[in-house]
DOMITI-461558 format. One line per 3 residues: number of its first residue (from 1); their letters; for each residue x negated, y, z of N, C-alpha, C, CB. Coordinates in steps of 0.001 Angstrom, whole numbers, m for minus. Glycine has a CB too. Example, Ala and Ser with C-alpha at 12.3 -4.5 7.8 and 13.67 -1.06 7.14 Angstrom:
2
1 = as = m13190,m5690,7800,m12300,m4500,7800,m13200,m3300,7800,m11308,m4473,9046 | m12850,m2250,7080,m13670,m1060,7140,m12900,30,7870,m14084,m598,5725
END
This chain:
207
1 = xxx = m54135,7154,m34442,m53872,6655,m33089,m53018,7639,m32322,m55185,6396,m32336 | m53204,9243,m32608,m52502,10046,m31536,m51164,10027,m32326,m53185,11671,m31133 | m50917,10083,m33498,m49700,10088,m34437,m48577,8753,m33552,m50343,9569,m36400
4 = xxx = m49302,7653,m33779,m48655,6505,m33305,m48138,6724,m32114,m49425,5428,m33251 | m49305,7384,m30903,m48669,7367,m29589,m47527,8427,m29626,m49737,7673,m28420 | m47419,9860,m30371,m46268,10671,m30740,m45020,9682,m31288,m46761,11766,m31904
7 = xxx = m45146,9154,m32039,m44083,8194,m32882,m43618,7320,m31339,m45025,6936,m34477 | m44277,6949,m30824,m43912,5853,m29240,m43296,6675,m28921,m45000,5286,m27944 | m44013,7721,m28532,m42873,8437,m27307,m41253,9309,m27730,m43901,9810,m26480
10 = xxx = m41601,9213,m29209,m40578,9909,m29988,m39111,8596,m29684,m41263,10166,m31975 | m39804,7578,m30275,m38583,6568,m30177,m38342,6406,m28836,m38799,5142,m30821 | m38948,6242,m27742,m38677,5982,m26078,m37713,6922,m25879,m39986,6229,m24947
13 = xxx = m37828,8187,m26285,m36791,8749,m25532,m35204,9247,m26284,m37524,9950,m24917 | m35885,8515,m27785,m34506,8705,m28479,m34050,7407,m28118,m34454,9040,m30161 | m34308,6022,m27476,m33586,5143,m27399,m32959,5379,m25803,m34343,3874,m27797
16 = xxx = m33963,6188,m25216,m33129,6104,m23520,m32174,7453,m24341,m34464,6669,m21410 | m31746,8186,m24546,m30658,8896,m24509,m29857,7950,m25045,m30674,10167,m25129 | m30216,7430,m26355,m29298,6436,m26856,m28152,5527,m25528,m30430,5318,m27684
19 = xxx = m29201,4733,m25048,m28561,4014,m23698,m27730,5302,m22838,m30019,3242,m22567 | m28376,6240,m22662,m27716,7092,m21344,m26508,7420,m21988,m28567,8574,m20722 | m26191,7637,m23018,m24921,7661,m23857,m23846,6880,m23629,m25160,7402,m25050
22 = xxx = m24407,5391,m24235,m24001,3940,m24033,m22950,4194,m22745,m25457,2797,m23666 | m23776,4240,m21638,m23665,4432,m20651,m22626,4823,m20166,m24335,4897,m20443 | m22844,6070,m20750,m21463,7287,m20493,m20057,7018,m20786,m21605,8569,m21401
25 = xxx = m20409,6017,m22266,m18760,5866,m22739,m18473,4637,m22005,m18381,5659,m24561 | m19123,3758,m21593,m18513,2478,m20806,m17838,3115,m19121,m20082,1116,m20539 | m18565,3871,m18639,m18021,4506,m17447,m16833,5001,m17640,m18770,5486,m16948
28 = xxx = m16801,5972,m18770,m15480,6725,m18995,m14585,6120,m19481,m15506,7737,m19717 | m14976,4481,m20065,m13791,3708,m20914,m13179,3309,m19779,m14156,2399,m22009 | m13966,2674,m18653,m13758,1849,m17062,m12534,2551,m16894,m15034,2115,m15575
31 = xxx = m12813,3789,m16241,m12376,5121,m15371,m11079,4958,m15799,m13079,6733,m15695 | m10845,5277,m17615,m9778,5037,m18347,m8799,3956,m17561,m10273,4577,m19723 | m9582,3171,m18380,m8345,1640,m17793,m8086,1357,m16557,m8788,121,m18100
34 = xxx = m9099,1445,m15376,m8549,1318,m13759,m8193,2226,m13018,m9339,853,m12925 | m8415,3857,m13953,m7249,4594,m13343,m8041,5066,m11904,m5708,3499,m13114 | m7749,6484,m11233,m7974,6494,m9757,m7037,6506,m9317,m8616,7357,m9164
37 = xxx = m7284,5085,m8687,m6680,4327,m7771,m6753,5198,m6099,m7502,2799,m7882 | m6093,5813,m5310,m6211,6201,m4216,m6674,4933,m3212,m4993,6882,m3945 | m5958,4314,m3223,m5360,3116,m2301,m6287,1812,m2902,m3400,2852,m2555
40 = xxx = m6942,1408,m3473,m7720,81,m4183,m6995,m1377,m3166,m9942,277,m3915 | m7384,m1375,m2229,m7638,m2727,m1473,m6123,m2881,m1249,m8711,m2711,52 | m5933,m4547,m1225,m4992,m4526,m594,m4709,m5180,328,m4359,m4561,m1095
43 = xxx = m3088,m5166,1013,m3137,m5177,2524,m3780,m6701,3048,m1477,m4911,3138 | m4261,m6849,4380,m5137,m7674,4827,m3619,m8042,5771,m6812,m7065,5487 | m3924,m9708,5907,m2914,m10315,7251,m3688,m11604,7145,m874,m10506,7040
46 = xxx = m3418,m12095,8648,m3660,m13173,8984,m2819,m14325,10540,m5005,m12777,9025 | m2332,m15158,9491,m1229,m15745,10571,m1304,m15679,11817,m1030,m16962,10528 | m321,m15930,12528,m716,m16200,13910,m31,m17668,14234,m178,m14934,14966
49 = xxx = m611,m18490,14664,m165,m20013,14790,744,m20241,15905,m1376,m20980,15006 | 1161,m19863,16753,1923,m19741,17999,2782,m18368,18753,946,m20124,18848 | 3019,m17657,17536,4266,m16477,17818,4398,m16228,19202,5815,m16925,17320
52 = xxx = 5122,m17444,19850,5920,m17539,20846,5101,m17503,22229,6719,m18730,20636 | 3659,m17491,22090,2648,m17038,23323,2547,m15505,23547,1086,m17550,23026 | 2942,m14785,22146,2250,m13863,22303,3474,m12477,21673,730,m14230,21517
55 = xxx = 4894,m12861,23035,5534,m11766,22250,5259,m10590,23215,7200,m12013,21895 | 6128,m9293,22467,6057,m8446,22536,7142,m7602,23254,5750,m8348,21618 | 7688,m7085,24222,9072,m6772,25144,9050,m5012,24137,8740,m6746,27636
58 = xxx = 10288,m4863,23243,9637,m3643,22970,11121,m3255,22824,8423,m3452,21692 | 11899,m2101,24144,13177,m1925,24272,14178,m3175,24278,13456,m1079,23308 | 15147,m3305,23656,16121,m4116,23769,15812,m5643,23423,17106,m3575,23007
61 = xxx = 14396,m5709,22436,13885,m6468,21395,12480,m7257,22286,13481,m5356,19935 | 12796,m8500,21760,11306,m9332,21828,11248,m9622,20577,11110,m10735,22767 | 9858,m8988,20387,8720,m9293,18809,7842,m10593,19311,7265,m7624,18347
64 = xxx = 8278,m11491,18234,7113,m12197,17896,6180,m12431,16763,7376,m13058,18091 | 5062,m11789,16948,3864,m11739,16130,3643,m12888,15180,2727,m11648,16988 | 3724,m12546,13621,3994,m13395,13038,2554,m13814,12146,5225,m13021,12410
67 = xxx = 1735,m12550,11930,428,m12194,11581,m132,m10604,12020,403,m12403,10049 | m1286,m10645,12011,m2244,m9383,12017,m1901,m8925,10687,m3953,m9655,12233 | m1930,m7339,10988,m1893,m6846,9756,m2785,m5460,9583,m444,m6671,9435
70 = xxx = m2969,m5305,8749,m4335,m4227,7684,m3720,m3477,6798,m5535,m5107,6576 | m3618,m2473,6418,m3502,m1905,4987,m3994,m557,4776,m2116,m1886,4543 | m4441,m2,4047,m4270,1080,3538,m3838,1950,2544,m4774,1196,3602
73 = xxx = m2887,2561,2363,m1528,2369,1101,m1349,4371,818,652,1271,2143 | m911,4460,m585,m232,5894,m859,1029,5575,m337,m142,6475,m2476 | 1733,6574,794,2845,6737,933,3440,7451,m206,2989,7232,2035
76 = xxx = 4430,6739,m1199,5552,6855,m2343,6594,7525,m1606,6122,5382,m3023 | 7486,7253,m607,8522,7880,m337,8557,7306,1265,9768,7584,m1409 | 9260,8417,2023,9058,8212,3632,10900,8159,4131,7937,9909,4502
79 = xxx = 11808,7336,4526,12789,8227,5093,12880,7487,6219,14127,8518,4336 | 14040,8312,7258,14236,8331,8741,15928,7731,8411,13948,10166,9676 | 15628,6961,9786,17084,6191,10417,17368,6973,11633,16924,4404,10908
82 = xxx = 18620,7669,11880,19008,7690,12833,20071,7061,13733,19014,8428,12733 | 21103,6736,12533,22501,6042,13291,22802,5115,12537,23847,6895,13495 | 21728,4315,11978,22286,2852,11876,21700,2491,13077,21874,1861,10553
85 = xxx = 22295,1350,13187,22205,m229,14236,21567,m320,15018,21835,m1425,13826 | 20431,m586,13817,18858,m1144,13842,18223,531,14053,18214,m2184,12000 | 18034,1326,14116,17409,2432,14227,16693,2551,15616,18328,3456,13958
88 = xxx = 17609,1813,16556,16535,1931,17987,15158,1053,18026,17404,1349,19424 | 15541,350,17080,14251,m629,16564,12885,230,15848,14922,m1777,15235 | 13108,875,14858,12661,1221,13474,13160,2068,13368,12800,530,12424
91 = xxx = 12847,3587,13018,13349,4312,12587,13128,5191,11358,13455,4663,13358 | 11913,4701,11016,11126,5027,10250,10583,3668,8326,10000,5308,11581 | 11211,3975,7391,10662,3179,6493,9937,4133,5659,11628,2325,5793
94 = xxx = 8704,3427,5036,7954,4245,4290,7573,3292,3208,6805,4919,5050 | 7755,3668,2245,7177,2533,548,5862,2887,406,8004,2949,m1328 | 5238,2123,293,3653,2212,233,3356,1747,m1306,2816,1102,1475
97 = xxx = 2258,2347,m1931,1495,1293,m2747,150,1245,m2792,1794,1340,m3991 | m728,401,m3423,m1741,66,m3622,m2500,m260,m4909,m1693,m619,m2995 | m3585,m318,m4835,m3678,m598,m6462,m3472,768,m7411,m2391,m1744,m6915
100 = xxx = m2948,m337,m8511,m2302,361,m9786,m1061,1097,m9408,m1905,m706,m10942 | m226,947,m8395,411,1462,m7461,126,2587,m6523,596,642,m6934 | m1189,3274,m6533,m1607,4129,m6274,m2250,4884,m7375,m2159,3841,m5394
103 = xxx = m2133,5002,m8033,m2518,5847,m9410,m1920,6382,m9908,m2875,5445,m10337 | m2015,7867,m9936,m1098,9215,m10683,m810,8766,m12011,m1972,10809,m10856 | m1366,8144,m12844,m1424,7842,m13992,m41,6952,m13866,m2822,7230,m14439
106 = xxx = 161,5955,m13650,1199,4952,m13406,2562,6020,m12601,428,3511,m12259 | 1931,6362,m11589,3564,6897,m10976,4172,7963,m11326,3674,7175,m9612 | 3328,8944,m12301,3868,9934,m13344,5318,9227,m13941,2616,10187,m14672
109 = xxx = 5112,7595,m14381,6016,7845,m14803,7304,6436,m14422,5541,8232,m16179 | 6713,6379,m12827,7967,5835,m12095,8666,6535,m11416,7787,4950,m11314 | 9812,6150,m10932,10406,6612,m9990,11045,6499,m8876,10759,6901,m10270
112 = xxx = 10578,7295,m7819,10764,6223,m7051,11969,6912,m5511,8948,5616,m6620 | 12959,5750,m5025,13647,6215,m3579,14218,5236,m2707,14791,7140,m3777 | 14834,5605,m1517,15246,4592,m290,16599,5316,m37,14082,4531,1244
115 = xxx = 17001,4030,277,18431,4043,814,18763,2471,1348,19560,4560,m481 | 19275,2741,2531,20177,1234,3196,18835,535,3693,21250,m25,1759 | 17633,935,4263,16689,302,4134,15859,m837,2910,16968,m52,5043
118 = xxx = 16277,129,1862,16048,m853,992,15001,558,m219,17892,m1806,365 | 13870,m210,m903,13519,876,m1722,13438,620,m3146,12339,1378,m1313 | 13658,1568,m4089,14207,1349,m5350,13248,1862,m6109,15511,1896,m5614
121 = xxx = 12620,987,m7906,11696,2128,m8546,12291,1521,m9762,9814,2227,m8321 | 12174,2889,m10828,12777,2955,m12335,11554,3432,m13204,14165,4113,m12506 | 11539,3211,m14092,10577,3686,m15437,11371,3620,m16472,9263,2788,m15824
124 = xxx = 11372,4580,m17203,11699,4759,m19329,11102,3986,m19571,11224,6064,m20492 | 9847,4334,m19667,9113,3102,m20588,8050,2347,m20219,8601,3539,m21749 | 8028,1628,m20299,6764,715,m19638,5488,252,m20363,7300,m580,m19209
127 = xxx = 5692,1188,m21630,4625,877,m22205,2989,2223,m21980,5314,661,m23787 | 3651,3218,m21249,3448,3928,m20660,2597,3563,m19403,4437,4387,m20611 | 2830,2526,m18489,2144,1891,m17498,231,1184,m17760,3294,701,m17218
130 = xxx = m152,1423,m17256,m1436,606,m17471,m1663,m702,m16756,m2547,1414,m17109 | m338,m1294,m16475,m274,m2642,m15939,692,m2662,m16187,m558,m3085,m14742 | 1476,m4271,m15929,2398,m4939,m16127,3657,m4795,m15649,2072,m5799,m15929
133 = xxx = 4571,m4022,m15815,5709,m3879,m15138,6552,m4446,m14084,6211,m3858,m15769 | 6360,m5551,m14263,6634,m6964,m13682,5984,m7405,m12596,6396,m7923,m14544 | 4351,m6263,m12313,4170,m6648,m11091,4196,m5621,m10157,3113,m7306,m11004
136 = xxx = 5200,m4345,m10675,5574,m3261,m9360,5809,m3534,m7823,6839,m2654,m9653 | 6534,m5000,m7685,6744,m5171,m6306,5424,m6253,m5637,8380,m5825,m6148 | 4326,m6274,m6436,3165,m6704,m5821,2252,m5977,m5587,2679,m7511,m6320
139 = xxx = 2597,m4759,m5974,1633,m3399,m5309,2705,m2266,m4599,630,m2424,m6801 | 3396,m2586,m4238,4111,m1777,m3233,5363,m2769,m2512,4761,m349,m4057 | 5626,m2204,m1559,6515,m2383,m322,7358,m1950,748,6139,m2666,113
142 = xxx = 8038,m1570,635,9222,m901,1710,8935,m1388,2984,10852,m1315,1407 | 8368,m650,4031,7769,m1524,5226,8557,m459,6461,5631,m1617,5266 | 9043,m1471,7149,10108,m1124,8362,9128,m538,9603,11080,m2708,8942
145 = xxx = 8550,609,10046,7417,441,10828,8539,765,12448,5860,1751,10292 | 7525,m46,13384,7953,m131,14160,6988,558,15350,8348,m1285,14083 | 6979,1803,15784,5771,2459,16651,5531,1599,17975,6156,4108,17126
148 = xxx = 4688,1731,18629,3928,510,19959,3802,2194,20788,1669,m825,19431 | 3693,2886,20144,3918,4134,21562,4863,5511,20882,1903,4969,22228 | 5030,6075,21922,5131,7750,21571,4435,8883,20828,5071,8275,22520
151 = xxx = 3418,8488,21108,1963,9215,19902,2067,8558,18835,166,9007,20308 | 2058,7052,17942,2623,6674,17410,3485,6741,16200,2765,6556,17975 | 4731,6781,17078,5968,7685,16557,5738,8643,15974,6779,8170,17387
154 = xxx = 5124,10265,16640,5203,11240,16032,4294,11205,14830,5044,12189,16851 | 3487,10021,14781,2313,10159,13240,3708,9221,12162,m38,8756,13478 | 4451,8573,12650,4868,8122,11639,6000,8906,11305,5042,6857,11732
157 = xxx = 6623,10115,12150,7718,10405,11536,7142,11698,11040,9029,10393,12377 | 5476,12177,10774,4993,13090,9651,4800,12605,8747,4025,13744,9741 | 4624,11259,7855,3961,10342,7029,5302,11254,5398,4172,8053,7806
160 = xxx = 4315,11724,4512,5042,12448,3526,4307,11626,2242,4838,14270,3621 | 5448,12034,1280,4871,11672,m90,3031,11563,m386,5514,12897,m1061 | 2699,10573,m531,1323,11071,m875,110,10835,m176,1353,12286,m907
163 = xxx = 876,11046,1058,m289,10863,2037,m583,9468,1925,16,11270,3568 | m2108,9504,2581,m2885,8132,2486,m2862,8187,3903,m4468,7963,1660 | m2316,6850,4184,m1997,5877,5559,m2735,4978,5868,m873,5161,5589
166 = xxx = m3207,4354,6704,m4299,3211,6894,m3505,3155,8562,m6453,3742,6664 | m3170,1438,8371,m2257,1439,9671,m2919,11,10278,m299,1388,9323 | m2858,m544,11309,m2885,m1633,12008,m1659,m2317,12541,m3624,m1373,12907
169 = xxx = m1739,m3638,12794,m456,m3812,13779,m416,m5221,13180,1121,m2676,13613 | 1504,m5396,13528,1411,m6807,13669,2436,m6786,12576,1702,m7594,15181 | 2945,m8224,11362,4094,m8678,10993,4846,m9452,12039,3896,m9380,9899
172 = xxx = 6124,m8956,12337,6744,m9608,13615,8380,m10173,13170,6801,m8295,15000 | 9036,m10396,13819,9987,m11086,14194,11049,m10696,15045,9525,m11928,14592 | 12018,m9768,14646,12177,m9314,16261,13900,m10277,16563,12321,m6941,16469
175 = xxx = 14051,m10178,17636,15391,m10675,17914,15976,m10020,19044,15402,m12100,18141 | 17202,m9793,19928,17773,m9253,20623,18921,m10411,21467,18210,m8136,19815 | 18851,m10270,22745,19528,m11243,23525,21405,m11636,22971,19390,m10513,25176
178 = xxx = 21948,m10690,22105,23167,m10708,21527,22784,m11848,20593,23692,m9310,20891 | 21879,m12418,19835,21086,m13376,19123,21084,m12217,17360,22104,m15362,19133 | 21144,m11581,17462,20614,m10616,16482,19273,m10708,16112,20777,m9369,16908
181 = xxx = 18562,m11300,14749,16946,m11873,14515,16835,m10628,13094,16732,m14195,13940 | 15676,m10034,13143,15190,m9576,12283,13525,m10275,11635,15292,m8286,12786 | 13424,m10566,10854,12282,m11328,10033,11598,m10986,9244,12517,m12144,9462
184 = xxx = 10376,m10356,9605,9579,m9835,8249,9362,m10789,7029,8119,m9418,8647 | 9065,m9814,6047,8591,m11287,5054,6960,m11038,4994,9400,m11330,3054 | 6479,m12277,4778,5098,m12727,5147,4545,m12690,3581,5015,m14382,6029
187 = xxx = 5092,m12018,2544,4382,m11928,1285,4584,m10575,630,4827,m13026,354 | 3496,m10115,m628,3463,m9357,m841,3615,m8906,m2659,2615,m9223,m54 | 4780,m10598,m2910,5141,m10893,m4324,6459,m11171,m3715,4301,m12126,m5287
190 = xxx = 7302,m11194,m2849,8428,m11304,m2617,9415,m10254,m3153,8427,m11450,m1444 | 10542,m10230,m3687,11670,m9362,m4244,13177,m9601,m3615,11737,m9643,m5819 | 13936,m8528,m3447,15308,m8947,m3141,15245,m8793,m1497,15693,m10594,m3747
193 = xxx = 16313,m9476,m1342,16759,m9605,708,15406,m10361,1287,18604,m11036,1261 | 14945,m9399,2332,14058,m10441,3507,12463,m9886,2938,14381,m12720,3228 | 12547,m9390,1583,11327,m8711,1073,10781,m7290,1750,11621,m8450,m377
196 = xxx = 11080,m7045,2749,10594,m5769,3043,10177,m6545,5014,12141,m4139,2675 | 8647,m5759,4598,7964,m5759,6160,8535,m5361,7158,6905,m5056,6349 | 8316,m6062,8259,8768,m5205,10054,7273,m4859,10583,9736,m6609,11626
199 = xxx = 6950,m4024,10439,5183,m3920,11065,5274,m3010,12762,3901,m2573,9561 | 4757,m4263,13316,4715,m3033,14878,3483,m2515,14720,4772,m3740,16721 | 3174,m1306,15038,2366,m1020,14436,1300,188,15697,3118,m543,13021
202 = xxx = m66,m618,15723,m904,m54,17088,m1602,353,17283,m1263,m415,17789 | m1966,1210,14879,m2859,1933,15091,m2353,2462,13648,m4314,1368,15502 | m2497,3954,13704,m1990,4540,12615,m3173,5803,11813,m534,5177,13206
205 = xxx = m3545,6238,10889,m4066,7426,10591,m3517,7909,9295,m5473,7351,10595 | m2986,8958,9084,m2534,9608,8202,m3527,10268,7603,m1628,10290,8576 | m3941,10924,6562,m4311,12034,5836,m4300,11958,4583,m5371,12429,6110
END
């Protein structure tokens, strides 16, 4: 009888290490494949049905609010406008990503930059990626930010490689009495012209 209860407790705890093992390699297989992700969630919006109640007088420009917007994103690359056009608007674009788009693992081996308000990413090889190549421009975005104050401003024109951003604000619309219209795009699978955000933006945190 005491043999047997030795033999019980012998197997109980060779089967819980067994499991705690188990355990171990499914966590570390996870970890593997989804990568730390900085950024996980992605960006939150929600329409606004009547724009035109609820614009915005911001310098030369009336914004109309096109949706609420949410995100929290790795800043990829940050640059400054000074003497184009549009710069009294926006002066500031920053490429964000999210996701698999936020993972050292993946951007080791992209590459990434801005120019013309427009932002550009390259890879060698894509077999290298732990996702699909094909969906780079659904976890990141070239977003036109547009500051709502002076305090504002100065958080967005520190925003550097890397840093994690978590912003508020609006997707807008802006236009100018010359009839000059700027148009965010309202998706976050869009590619090409009209694909990059206008975000006014009315709450910012960097770190």
């Amino acid at each position: 009888m005491i043999c047997q209860q030795i033999i019980n407790k012998h197997n109980f705890r060779t089967i819980s290490r067994l499991c705690l093992l188990l355990l171990a390699v499914i966590c570390i297989t996870t970890a593997a494949i989804a990568g730390p992700q900085r950024a996980p969630a992605t960006p939150e919006q929600q329409s606004i049905t009547q724009p035109h109640l609820q614009t915005i007088e911001h310098k030369d420009y009336t914004l109309y609010p096109m949706a609420t917007f949410r995100m929290e994103g790795l800043a990829l690359a940050q640059k400054r406008y000074r003497f184009k056009s549009d710069s009294d608007l926006t002066s500031v674009d920053v490429a964000f990503g999210w996701g698999p788009m936020s993972d050292a693992d993946n951007l080791d081996h992209i590459k990434i930059s801005q120019s013309s308000r427009w932002y550009y990413y390259r890879y060698e090889d894509r077999r290298k990626l732990k996702f699909p190549a094909k969906h780079i421009p659904r976890y990141s975005a070239n977003m036109h930010l547009i500051a709502a104050d002076k305090s504002i401003q100065k958080k967005l024109n520190k925003i550097r490689k890397n840093d994690i951003v978590s912003l508020e604000g609006f997707l807008v619309r802006a236009t100018k009495k010359d009839g000059y219209t700027w148009m965010s795009s309202m998706s976050r699978h869009d590619t090409g012209d009209n694909s990059c955000e206008l975000v006014y933006v009315t709450h910012v945190n960097v770190r």
